[in-house]
N, C-alpha and C positions, 0 to 999 in steps of 0.2 A: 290770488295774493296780489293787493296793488299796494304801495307806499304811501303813509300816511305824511303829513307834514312833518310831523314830527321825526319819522323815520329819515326825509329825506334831509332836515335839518342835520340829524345824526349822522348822516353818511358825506354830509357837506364835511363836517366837522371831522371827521376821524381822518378823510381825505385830505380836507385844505393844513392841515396839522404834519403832512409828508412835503408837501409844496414848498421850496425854498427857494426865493431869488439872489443872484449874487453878481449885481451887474460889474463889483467893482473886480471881479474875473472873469465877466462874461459864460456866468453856467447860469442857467436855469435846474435845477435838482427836483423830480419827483421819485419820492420813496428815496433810491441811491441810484436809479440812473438820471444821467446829463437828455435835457429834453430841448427843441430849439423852439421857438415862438416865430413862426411863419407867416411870409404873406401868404392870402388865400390866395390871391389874384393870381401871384406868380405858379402856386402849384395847379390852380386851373389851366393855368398856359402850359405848363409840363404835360398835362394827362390830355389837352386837344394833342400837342404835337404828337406823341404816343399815338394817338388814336389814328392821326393821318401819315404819322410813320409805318406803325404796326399795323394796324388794322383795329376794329373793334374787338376780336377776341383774344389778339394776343394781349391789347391791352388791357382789359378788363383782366387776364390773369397774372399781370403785371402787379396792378393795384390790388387784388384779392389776396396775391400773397404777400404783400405789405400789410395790408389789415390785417392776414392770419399770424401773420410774424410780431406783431405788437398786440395783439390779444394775449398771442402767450408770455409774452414778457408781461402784460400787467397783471393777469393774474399770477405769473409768479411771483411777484411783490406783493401782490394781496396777500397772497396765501403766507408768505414768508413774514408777511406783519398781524396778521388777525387771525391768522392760522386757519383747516384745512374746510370748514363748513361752507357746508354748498349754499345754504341759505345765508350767510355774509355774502359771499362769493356772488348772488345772483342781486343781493340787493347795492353791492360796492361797483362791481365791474359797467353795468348801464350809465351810472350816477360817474362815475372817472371819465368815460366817453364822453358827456358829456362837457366836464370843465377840461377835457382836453381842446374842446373846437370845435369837434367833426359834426356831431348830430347831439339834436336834443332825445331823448328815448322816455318813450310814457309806457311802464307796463299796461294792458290792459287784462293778462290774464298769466300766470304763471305756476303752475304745479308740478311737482315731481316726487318718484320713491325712487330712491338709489336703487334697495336691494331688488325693485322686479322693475328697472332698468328705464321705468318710465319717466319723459321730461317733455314737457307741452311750455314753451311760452308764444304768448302774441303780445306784440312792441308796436306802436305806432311811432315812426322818425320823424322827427319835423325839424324845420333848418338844418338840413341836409348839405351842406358847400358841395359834396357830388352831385345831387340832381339840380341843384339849380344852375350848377357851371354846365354840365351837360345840356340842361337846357339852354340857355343862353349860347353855346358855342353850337348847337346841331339843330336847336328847335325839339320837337317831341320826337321820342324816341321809339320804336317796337319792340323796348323790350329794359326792363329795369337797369339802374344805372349806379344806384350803393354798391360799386363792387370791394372799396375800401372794409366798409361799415360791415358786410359782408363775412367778408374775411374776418375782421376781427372777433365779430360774436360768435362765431364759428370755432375758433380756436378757441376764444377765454370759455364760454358753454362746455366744449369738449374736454378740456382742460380742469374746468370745476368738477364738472360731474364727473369723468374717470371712464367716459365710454363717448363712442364718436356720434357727435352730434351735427345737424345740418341744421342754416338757414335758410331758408329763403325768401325775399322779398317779392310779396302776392301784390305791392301795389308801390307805385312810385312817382314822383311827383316828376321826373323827365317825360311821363310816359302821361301827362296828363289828369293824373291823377291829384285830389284835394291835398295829400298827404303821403308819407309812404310809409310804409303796414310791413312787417316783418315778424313769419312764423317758426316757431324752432321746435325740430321734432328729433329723434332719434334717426338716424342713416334709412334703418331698414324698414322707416314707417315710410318713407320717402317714394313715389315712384320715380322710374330715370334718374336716381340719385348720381348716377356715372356722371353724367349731361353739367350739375353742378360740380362735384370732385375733380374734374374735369381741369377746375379754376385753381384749384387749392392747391397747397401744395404736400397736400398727400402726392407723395410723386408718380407720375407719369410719364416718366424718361423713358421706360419701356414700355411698349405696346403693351396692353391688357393681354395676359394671359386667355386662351381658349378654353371653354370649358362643354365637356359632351353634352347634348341633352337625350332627353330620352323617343323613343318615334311617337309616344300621347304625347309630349313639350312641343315636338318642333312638326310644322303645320306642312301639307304638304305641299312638294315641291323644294321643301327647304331644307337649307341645309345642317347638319345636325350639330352646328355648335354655335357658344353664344360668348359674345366678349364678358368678361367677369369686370364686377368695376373694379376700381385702383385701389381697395380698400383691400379686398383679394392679393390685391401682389405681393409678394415675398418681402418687400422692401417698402416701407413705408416709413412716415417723420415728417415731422416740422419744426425741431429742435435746429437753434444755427447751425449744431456740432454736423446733423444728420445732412443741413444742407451746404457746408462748405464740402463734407466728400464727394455729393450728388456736383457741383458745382465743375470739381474735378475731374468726377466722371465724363463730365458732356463735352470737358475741353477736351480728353485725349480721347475719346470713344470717339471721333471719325478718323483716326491716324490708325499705324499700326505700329506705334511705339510700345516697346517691353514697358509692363507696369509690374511694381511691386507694392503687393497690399500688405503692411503695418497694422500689428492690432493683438489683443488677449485675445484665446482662446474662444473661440462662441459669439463673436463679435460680428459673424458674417461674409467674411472675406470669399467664401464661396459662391455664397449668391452674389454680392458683387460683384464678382468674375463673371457669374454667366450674364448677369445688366451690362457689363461691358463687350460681354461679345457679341449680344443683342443689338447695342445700338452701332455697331463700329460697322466697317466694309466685309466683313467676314460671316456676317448673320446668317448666309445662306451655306455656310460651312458646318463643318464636323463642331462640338464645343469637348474635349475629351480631360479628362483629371485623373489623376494622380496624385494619391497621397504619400508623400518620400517615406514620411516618417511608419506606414506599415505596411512597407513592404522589406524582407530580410535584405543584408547589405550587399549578401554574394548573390543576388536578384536582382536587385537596381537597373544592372545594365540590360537584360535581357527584358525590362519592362518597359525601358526608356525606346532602347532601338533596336529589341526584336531578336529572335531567336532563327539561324538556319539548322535546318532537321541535321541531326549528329553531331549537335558544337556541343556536348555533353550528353551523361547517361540519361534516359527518360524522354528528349527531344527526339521524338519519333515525325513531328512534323514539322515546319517552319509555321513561323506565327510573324505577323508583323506587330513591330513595338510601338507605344505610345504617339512618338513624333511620325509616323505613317499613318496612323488611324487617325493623327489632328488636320492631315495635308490639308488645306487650303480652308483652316480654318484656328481654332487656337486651343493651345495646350495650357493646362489649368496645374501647376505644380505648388501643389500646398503643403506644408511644413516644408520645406526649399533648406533650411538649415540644417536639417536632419542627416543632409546625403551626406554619405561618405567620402572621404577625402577622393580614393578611385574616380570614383563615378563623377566628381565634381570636375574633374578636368576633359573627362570627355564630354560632359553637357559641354564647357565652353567653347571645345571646339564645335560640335553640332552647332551651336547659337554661334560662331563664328564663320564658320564654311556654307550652313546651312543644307548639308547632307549628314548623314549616317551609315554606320554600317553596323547592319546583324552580327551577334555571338555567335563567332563560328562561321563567320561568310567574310568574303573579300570584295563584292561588289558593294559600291557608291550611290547609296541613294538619295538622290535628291528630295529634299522636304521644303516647305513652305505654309509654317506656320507661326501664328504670334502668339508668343510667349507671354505668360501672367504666373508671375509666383505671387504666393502670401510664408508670412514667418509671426509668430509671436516672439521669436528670439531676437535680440539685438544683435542683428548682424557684423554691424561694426569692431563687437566687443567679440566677436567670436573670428574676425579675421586677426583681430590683435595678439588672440590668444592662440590663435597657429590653426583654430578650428575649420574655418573657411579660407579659400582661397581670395585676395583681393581681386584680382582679375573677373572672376566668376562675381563676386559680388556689386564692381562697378558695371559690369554686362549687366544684370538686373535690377541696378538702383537708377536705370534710365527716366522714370515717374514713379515715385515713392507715394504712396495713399494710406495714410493714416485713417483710419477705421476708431471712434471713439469708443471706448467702453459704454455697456448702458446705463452706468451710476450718473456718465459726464451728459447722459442725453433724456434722462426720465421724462423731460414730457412728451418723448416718445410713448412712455409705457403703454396709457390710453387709447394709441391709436393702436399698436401692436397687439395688445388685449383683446378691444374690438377683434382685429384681423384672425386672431386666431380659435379665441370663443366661438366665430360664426366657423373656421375652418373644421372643426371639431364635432361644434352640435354638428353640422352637416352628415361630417363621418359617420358618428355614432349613432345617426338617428333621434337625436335630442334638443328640446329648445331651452335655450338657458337664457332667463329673463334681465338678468343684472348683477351686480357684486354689490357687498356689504362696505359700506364704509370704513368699518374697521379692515376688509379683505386689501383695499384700496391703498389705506393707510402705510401697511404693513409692505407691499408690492414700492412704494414709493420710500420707505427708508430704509429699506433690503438692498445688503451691497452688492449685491449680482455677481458673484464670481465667477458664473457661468455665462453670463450673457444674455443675448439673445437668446442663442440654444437652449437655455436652461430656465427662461419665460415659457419659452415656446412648452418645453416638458411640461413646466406646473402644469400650464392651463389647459396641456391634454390630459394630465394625471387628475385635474380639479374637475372638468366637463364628466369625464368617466365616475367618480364619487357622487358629485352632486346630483341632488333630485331634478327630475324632469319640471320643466316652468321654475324651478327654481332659482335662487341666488348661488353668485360663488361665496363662500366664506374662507375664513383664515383658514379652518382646519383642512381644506379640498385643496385650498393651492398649497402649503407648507405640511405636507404630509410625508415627504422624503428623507426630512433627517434636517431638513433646514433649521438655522436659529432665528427665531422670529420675534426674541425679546427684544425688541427694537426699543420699546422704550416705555417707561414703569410712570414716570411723572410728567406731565405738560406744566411749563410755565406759561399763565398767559399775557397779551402785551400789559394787563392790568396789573401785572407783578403777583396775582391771585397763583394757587402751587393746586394741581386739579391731578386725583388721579385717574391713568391710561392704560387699561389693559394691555397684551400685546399679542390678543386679536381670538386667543386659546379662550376665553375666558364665554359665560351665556350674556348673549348681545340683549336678553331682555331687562337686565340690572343694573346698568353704568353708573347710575346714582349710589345702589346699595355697595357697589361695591370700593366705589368712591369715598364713601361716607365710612367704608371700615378700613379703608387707607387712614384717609383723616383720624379718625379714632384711633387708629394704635399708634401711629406717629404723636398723638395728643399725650396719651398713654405714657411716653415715652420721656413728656419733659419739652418735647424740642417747639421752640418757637418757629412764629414764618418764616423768620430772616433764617434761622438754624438751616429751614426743610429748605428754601429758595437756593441758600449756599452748597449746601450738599448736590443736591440736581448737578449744578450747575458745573460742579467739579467732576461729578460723575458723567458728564455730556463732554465734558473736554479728556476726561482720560481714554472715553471707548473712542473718542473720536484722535489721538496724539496732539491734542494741543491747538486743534483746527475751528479759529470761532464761526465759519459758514458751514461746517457740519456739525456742530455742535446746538447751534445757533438753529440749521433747518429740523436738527431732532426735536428739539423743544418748542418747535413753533413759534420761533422769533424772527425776526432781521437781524442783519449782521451789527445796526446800530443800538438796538436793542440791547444785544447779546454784549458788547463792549460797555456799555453803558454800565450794565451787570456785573461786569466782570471787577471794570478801572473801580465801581463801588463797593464790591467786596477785598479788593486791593487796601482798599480806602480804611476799611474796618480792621482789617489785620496789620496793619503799618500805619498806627493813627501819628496825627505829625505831634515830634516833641512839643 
């Protein structure tokens, strides 16, 4: 697929048509974000100093995650204006790069199927402002230099198509080359794909997990495990939401200040805990957890600090509690709201004195360990209410980490998919080739009331369903009781009213079945305006009144959707 004049003409136009200058406030406006009109000069001079401050590699993932962090922002403006096709998406996103500055981009070759997961492009860059400043500031370089341009097609690619994709640049003009050449494949087409993710900001706060191999894998003399790349780890994102938590993490993970994690249910708080004891001074220590909330209340204490043999019937032996088994490492107390009024005042002396003593014992034992709670409860409202103690509460509001729900982080989903799709085939012994667009769709305006945890479930309940080489579909992942009527009609920006299965329906008919939407709503009497106004009402009632979720159900922009709206305003309250 390469773009004909005529196409790029089109894509000039639907673009330059978001484009707005507004000197006499000093914004520039593309789509609805504020955009600044730079010297090149001066941000070449940023990325030498970078380079002679940091070094080459921390810089390069300096800039990489800047490019990947404005990929995803512009394809979510695409997406949110021309709605959710990967082939707008692949023909809008190059052609924006473009009239943003950075590089010119020529496809020379681009093909992909969503459902068996496949995506091949090759991009030739030319007027590249990175390699020609890296030229000019280092001379030829060993080793490519688009680390901006990088990043960005990395995320909007991953981003469009719904599964994690790589770049990488096979040629570059710092490195002496005519021109610089950029190939985009799927992750695990990729070899050393780690060596790039490396840059991204698929995060890598924590060391890559280990993983066995088997004695035919690992050669001899060696040793029998192998780093997993970061796509593997528990914790992955490149949403802001994902990276101001990861931001916080890294500030307080070398101290050993009490942190409290903030967040709904399934939102992760435990695996952040264990990132947090991973990167801190205590890594070589105990990581021990406790969930308050299931264990009974006349238990509490005997879980916390331990039991001596005879402090009650059944205690035939002494045991040591929680805060002994974490010594010189950290205690993981999650649901933290839960605990009983009792038991809340001896935790604050423990976190006050930093000893304990066994049920049933008189001796003083010394403990040293850092404390990490999580709550989905509002703590504040629960010490108001006589529930919690404030004392206990201000001892662990010492760094509060809000944790965001996955509704507020969805360009997450993609990368988490990825992570968990391959975590699964592996399990089960199955390769799963890709997801259906309408699977995608539905995953992306699904309110998650579970979270994370309850992605994580589909896509091992859909891996387990699905046919081997196969696609995920709607009916593999929402097979649990989930509602997946997300959405019955798309408005498109052309004010056109198209209908939208909700994902349940045979992916081989969207037309026919489209076409008997149409027809019985025709049937019916109702004109365009009739069916556009209805939608439109019914997008703001499931949604209470909210035009950016009403607005991203339908496939609009939030200027779109107002537009829409002040006109149907307009129609019911005509003026005297």
């Amino acid at each position: 697929m390469r773009p004909t004049s005529a196409g790029v003409a089109d894509a000039d136009k639907r673009l330059t048509e978001r484009l707005r200058f507004a000197p006499d406030t000093g914004h520039i406006m593309l789509f609805d974000q504020r955009m600044l009109l730079m010297h090149g000069f001066s941000m070449a001079e940023l990325r030498r100093e970078l380079v002679e401050r940091l070094g080459s590699d921390m810089a390069r993932g300096v800039f990489t995650r800047l490019g990947y962090q404005q990929g995803l922002a512009d394809h979510r403006r695409i997406r949110d204006a021309f709605g959710d096709d990967v082939a707008t998406a692949v023909s809008l996103g190059p052609r924006l790069r473009d009239m943003e500055g950075y590089v010119r981009n020529t496809p020379l070759e681009v093909r992909f199927n969503q459902e068996a997961g496949e995506f091949f492009g090759d991009f030739t860059w030319t007027s590249s402002w990175e390699a020609e400043a890296h030229l000019q500031q280092f001379g030829i370089s060993g080793s490519p230099a688009c680390w901006m341009n990088v990043g960005y097609a990395t995320a909007f690619a991953t981003s469009a198509f719904g599964q994690p994709l790589l770049v990488r640049e096979v040629e570059c003009v710092a490195m002496g080359h005519a021109r610089c050449r950029a190939v985009i494949r799927p992750v695990a087409e990729w070899p050393q794909a780690e060596t790039d993710l490396h840059f991204m900001q698929v995060e890598d706060f924590v060391d890559p997990p280990m993983q066995r191999r088997t004695a035919d894998e690992a050669g001899e003399g060696e040793v029998g495990f192998e780093a997993v790349s970061p796509l593997e780890h528990e914790l992955v994102g490149a949403s802001t939401a994902f990276n101001s938590v990861v931001y916080l993490l890294k500030r307080v993970g070398q101290t050993d200040a009490t942190v409290l994690f903030l967040g709904e249910s399934g939102v992760g708080k435990e695996r952040f805990s264990r990132a947090l004891h991973q990167i801190g001074p205590r890594a070589d220590g105990p990581f021990v957890s406790l969930n308050c909330a299931a264990i009974p209340h006349d238990l509490v204490e005997a879980e916390l600090f331990g039991v001596d043999r005879g402090a009650f019937t059944g205690a035939s032996v002494s045991r040591p509690g929680r805060f002994e088994r974490a010594h010189g490492g950290t205690l993981f107390l999650d649901e933290i709201g839960s605990l009983p009024l009792h038991a809340q005042g001896k935790l604050l002396r423990a976190l006050q004195e930093r000893e304990v003593e066994r049920v049933g014992g008189s001796q003083v034992r010394k403990v040293d360990v850092r404390i990490v709670a999580a709550t989905n409860e509002d703590l504040r409202r629960a010490v108001a209410e006589g529930r919690f103690r404030a004392d206990l509460f201000f001892r662990l509001n010492v760094f509060p980490i809000r944790i965001p729900p996955l509704r507020d982080r969805r360009e997450d989903i993609p990368l988490m998919l990825g992570v968990f799709v391959e975590r699964f085939g592996r399990r089960f012994g199955k390769r799963i080739r890709g997801i259906t667009r309408n699977a995608l769709d539905a995953l992306w305006h699904y309110d998650w009331p579970g979270n994370v945890r309850e992605l994580e479930n589909m896509v091992e309940r859909a891996v387990i369903l699905a046919d081997a080489d196969g696609a995920l579909d709607v009916h593999h992942l929402f097979s649990g009781g989930e509602v997946t009527d997300w959405q019955s009609f798309s408005v498109l920006p052309s004010g056109d009213v198209v209908a939208r299965g909700d994902g349940t329906a045979a992916q081989s008919a969207p037309d026919a079945d489209a076409t008997g939407a149409a027809a019985q709503l025709l049937a019916q009497g109702r004109s365009l305006v009739e069916i556009e106004e209805a939608v439109i009402r019914a997008a703001l009632d499931r949604h209470g009144g909210k035009l950016s979720a009403a607005a991203r159900e339908l496939g609009l922009g939030r200027g779109q959707m107002q537009y829409r709206v002040a006109r149907m305003r307009r129609r019911s309250n005509p003026p005297a």
